[in-house]
PyMOL Python script that loads the backbone (N, CA, C, O; Angstrom):
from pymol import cmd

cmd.read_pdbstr("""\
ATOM      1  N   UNK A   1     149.330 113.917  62.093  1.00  0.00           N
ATOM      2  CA  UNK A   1     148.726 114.083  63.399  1.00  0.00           C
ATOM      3  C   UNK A   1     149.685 114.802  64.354  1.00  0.00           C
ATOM      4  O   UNK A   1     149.351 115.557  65.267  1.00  0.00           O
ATOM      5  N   UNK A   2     150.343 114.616  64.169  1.00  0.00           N
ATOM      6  CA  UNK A   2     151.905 115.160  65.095  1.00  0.00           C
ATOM      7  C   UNK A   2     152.066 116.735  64.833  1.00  0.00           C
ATOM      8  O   UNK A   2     151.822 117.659  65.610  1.00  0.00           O
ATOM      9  N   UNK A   3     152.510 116.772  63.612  1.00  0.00           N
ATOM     10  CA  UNK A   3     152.372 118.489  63.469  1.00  0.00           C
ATOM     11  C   UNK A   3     150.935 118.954  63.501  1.00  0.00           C
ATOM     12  O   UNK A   3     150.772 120.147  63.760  1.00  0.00           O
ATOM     13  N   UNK A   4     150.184 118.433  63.347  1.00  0.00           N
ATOM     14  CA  UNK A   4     148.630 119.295  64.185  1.00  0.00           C
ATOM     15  C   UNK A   4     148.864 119.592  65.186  1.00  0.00           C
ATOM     16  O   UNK A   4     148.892 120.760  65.572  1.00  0.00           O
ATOM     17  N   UNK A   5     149.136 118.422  65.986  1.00  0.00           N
ATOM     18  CA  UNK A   5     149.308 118.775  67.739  1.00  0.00           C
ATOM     19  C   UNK A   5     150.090 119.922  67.864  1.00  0.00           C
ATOM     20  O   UNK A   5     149.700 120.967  68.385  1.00  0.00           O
ATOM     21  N   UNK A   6     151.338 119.703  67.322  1.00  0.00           N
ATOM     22  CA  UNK A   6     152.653 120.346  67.710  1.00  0.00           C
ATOM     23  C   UNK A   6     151.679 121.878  67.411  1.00  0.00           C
ATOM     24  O   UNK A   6     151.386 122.542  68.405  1.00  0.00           O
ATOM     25  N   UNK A   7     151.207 122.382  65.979  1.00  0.00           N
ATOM     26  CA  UNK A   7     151.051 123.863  65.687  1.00  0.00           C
ATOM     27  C   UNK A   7     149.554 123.803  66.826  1.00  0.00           C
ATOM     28  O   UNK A   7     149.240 124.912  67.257  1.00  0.00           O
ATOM     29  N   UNK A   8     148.899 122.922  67.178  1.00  0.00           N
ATOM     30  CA  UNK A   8     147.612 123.603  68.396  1.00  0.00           C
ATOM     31  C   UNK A   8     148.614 124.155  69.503  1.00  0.00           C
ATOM     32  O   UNK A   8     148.648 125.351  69.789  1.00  0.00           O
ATOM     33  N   UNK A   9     149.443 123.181  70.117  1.00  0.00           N
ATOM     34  CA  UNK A   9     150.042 123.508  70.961  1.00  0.00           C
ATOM     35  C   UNK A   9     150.888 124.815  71.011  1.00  0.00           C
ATOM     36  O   UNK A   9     151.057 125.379  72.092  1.00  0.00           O
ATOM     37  N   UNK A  10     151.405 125.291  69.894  1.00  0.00           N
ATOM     38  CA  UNK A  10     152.037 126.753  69.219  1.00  0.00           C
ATOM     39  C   UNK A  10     150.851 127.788  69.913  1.00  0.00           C
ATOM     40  O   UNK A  10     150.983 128.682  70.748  1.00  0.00           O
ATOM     41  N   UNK A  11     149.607 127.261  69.183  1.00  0.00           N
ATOM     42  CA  UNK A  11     148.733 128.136  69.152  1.00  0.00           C
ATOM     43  C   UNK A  11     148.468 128.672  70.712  1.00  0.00           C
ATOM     44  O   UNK A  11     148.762 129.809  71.078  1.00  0.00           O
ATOM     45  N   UNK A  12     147.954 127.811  71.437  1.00  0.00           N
ATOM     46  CA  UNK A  12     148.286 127.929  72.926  1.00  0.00           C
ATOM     47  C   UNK A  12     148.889 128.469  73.590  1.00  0.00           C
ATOM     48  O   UNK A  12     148.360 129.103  74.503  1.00  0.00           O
ATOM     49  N   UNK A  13     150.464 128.450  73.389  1.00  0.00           N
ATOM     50  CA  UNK A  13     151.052 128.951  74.011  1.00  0.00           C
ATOM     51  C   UNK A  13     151.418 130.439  73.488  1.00  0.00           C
ATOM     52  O   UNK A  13     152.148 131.210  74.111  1.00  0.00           O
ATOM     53  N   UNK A  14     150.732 130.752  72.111  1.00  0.00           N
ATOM     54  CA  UNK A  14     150.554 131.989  72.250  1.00  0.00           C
ATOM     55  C   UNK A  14     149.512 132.546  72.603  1.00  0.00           C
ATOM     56  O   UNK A  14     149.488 133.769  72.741  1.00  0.00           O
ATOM     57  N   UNK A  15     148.754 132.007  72.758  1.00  0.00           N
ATOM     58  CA  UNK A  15     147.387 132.497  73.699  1.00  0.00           C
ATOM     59  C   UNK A  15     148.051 132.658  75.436  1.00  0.00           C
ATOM     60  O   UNK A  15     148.015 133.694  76.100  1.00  0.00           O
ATOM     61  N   UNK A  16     148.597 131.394  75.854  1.00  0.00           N
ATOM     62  CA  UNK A  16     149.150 132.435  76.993  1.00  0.00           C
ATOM     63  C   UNK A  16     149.907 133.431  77.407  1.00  0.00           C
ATOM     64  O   UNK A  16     149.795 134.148  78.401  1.00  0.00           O
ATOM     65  N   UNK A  17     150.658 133.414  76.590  1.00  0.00           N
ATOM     66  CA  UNK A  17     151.885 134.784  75.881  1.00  0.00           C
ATOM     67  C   UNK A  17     150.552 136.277  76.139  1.00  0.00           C
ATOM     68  O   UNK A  17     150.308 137.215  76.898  1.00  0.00           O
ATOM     69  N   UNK A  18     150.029 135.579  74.868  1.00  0.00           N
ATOM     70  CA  UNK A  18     148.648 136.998  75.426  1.00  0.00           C
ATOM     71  C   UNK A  18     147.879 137.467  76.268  1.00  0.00           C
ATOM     72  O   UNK A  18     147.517 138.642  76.318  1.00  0.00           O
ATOM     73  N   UNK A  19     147.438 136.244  77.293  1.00  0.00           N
ATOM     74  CA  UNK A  19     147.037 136.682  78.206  1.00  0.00           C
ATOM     75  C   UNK A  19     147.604 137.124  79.239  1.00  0.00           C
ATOM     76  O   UNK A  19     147.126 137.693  80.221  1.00  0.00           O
ATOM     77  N   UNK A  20     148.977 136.753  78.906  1.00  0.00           N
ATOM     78  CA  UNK A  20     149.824 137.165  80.150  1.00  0.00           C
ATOM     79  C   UNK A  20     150.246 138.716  80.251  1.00  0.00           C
ATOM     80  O   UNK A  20     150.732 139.377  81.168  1.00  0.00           O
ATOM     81  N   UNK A  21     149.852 139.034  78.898  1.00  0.00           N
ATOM     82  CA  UNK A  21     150.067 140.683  78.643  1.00  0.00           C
ATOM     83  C   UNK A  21     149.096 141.367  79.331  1.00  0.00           C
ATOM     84  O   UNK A  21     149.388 142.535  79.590  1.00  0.00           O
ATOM     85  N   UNK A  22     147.918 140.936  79.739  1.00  0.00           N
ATOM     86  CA  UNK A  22     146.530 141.922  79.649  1.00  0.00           C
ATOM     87  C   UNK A  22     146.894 142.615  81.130  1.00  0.00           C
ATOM     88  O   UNK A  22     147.661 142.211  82.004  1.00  0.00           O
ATOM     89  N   UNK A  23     146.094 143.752  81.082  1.00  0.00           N
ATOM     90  CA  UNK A  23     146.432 144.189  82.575  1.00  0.00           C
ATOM     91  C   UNK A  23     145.341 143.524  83.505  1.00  0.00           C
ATOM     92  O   UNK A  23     144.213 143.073  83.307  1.00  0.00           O
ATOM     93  N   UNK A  24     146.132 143.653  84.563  1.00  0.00           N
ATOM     94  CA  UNK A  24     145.182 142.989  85.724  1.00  0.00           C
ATOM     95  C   UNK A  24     145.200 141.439  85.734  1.00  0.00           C
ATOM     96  O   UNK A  24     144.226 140.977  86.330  1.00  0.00           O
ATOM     97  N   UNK A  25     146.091 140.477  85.208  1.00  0.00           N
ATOM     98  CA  UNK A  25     145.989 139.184  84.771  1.00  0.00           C
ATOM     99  C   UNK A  25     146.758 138.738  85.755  1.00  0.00           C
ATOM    100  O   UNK A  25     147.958 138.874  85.992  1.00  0.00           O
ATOM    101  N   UNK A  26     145.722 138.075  86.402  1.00  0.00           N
ATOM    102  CA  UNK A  26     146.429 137.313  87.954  1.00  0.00           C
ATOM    103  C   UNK A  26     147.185 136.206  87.441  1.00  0.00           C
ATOM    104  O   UNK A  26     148.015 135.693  88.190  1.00  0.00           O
ATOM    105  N   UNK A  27     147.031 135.774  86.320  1.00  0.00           N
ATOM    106  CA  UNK A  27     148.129 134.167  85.931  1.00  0.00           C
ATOM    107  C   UNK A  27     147.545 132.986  85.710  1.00  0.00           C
ATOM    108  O   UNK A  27     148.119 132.020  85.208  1.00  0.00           O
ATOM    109  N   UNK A  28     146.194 133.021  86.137  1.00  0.00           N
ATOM    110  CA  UNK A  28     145.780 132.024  86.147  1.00  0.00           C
ATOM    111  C   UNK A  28     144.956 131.274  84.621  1.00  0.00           C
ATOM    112  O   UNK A  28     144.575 130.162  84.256  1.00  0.00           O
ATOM    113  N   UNK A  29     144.995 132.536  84.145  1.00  0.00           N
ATOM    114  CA  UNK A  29     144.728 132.010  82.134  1.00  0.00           C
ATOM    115  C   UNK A  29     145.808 131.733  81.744  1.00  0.00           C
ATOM    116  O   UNK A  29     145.819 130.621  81.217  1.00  0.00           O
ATOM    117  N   UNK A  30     147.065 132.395  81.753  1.00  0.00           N
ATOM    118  CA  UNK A  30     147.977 131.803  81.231  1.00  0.00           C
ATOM    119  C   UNK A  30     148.508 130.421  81.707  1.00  0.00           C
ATOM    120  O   UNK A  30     148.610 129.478  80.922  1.00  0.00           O
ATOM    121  N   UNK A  31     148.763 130.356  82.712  1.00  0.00           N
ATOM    122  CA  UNK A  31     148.812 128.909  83.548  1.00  0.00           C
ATOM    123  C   UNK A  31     148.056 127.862  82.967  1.00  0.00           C
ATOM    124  O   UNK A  31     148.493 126.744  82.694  1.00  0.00           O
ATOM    125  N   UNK A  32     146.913 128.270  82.792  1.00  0.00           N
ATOM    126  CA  UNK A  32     145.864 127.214  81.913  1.00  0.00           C
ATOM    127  C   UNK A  32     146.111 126.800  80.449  1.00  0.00           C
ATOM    128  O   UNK A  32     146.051 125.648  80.019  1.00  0.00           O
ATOM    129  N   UNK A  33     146.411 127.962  79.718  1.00  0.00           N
ATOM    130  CA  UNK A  33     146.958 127.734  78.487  1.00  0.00           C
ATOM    131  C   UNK A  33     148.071 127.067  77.917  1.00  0.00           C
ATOM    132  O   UNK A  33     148.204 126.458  76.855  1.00  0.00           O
ATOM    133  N   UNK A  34     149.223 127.439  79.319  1.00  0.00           N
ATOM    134  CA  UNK A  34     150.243 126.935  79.449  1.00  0.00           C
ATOM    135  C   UNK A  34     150.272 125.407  79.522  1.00  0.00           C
ATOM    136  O   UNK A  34     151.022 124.591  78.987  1.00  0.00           O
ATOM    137  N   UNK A  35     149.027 125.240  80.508  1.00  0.00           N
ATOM    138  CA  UNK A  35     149.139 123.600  81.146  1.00  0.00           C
ATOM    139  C   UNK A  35     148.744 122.682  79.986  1.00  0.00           C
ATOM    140  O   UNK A  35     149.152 121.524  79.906  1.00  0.00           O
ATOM    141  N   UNK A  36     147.579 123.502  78.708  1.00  0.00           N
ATOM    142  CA  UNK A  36     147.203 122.614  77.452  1.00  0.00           C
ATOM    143  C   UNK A  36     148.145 122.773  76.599  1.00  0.00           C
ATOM    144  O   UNK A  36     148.284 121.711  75.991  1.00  0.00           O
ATOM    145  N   UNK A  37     149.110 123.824  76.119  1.00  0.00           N
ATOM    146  CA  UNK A  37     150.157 123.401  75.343  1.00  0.00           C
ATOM    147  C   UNK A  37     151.016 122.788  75.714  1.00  0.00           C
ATOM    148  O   UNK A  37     151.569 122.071  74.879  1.00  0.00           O
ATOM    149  N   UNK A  38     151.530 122.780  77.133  1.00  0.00           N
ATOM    150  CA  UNK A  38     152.515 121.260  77.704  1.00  0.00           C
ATOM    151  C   UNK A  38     151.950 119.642  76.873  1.00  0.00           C
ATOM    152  O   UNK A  38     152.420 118.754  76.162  1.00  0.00           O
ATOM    153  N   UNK A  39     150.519 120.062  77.605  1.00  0.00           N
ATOM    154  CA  UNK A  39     150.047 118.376  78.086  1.00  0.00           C
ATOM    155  C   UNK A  39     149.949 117.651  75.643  1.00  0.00           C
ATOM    156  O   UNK A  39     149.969 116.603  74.997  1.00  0.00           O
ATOM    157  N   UNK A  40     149.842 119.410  75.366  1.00  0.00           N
ATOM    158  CA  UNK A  40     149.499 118.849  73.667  1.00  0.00           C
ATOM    159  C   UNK A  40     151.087 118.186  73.134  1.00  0.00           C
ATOM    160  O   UNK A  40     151.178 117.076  72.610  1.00  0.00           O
ATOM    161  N   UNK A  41     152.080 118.952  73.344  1.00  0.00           N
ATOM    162  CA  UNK A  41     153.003 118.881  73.151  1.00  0.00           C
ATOM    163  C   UNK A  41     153.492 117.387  73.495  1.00  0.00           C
ATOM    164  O   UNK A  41     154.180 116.749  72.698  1.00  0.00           O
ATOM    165  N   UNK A  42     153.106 116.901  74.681  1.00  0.00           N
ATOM    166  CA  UNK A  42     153.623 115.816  75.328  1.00  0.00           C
ATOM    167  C   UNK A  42     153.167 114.638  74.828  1.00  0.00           C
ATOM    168  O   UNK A  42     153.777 113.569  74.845  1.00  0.00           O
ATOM    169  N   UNK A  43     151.485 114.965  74.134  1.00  0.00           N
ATOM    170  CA  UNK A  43     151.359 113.850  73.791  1.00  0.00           C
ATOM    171  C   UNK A  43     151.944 113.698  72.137  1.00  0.00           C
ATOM    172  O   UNK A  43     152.179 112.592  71.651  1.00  0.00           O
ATOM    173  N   UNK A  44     152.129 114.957  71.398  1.00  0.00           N
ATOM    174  CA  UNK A  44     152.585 114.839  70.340  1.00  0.00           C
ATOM    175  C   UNK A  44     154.130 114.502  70.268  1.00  0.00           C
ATOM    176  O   UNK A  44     154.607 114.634  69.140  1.00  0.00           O
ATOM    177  N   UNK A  45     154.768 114.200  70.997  1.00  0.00           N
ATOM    178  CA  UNK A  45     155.876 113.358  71.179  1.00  0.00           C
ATOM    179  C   UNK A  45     155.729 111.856  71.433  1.00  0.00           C
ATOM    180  O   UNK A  45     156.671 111.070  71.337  1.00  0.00           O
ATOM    181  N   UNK A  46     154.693 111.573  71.708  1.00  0.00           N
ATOM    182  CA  UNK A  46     154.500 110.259  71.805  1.00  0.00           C
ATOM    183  C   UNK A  46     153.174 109.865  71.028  1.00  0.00           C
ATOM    184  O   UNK A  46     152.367 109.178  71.654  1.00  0.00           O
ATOM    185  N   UNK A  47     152.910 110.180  69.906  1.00  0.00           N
ATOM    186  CA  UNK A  47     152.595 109.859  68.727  1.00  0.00           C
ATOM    187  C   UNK A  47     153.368 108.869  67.530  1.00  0.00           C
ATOM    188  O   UNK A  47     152.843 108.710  66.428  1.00  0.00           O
TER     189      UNK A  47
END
""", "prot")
cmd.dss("prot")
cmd.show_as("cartoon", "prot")
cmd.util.cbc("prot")
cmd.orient("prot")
């Protein structure tokens, strides 16, 4: 269960990595993406 979380949370944060590339990207997708690979991460430490 732990390394699921951990690689969704991977996944995520390369999704915001990407969106942070696009042109015209005010921040606010990545911010979001950002905020679900934190919150995945966090709970996969306390698993």
């Amino acid at each position: 269960m732990t390394n699921e979380l951990r690689a969704d949370a991977k996944q995520f944060l390369d999704r915001a990595f990407v969106s942070e590339q696009r042109e015209g990207n005010d921040g606010t997708a990545s911010e979001y993406w950002l905020a679900v690979s934190e919150t995945l991460s966090w709970v996969a430490e306390r698993v």
